[in-house]
N, C-alpha and C positions, 0 to 999 in steps of 0.2 A: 256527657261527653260532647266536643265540638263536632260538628258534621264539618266534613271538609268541605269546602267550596267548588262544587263541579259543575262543570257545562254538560248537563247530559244529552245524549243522540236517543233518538227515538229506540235502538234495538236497546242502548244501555238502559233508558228506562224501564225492559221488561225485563230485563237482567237485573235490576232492581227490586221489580212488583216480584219476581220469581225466589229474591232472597229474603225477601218478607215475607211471604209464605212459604219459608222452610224448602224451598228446590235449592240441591246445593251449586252454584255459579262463580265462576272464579273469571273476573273482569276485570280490565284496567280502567283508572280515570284518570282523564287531565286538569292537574288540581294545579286552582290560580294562586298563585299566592296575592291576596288582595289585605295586606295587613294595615295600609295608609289609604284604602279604599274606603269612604264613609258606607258604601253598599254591604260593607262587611257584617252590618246589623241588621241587614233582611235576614228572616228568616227561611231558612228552605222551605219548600212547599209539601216534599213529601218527610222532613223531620218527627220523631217520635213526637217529640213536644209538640206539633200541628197537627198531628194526627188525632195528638190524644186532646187536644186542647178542642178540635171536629169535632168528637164524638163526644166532649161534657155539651158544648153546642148543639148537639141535634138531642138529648138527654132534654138541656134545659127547651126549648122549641116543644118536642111531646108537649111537656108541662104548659106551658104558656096555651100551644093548641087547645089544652082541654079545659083551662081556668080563667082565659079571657072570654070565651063566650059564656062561660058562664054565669062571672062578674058580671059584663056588659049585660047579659041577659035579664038577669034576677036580680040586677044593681046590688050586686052583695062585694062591698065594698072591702078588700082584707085587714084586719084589724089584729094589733097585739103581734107577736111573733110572726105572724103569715105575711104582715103588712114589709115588716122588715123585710123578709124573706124577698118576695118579690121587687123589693127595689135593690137588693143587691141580684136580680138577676136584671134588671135594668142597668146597674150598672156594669155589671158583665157584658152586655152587648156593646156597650160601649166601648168599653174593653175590646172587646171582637173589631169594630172599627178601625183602633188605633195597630189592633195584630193583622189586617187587612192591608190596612197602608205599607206594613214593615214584610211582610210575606212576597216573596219573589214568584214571578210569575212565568209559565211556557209560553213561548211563541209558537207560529204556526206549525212547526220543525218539532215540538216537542222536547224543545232545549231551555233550560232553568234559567230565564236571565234575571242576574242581579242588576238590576235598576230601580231606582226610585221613581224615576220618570216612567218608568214600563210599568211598574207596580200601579202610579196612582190613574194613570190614563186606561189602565185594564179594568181597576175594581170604579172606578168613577164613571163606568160606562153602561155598568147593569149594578153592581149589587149595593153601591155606595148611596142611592135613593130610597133602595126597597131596605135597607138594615137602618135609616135615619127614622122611619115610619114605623120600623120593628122593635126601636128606641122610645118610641113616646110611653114615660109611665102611664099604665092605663087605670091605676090607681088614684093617683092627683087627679084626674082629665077628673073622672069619676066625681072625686069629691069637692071638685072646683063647679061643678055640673047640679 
C-alpha cells in the first residue's frame, strides 16, 4: 500500500509512534498531492518498508560485527557459499546507500520533508562517509593482501 505523502508536526508524529504500537488515535493529515512532483520517490522515513528494510540492516551489521574481525583476525578468508554470501551483503549496503539518498528526511520541527536536496545534504553530512567504508568488501581487500 502507498503511504500518503504528509507533512507531519511534531504532536502528529507521536500520534503516529502511538498508532504503531497499538494506542488507538484518530488524527488528521494534510496530504499533498505531489503526483508531477519528482520527490514523490522518496521514501518515507517512518514506512513499513524502511522500517523493515532498518531492521534486515541492523540483522545484517550483528553479522558483519562478529565475522569481520574475525576474518581480518585469523585471515580466514570466506570461501564457497559463505564467500557469496558476504558479497551479496556488500552489495546490500549499497543498496542501503542508494535507499539513503531516496528516504526523506525531519527538519528541526520534526516535519517529513520531501526533498531531494534536504535528503542528500542531511545523509552527506554524517552517515554517507561512515556507510562508503562500511561498503569496502573485506573479502577482496583480503585476498588482494
Amino acid at each position: 500500500s502507498r503511504i500518503p505523502n504528509v507533512r507531519l508536526l511534531p504532536d502528529e508524529l507521536a500520534v503516529l509512534h502511538g498508532a504503531i504500537f497499538g494506542q488507538e488515535v484518530v488524527q488528521s493529515h494534510h496530504v499533498t498531492d505531489r503526483s508531477n512532483d519528482p520527490s514523490r520517490f522518496l521514501i518515507h522515513p517512518h514506512s513499513n518498508f524502511r522500517t523493515r528494510w532498518d531492521i534486515i540492516q541492523a540483522i545484517i551489521l550483528v553479522y558483519v560485527a562478529i565475522m569481520v574481525p574475525f576474518r581480518v583476525g585469523l585471515r580466514e578468508p570466506a570461501v564457497g557459499n559463505m564467500y557469496i554470501f558476504e558479497l551479496t551483503i556488500d552489495a546490500l549496503f549499497v543498496v542501503d546507500i542508494v535507499f539513503n539518498f531516496f528516504t526523506a528526511v525531519e527538519d528541526e520541527d520534526g516535519c517529513v520533508v520531501f526533498s531531494f536536496a534536504a535528503t542528500a545534504k542531511a545523509y552527506c553530512a554524517f552517515w554517507f562517509p561512515i556507510d562508503i567504508i562500511a561498503c569496502l568488501p573485506i573479502d577482496i581487500i583480503l585476498k588482494l593482501s
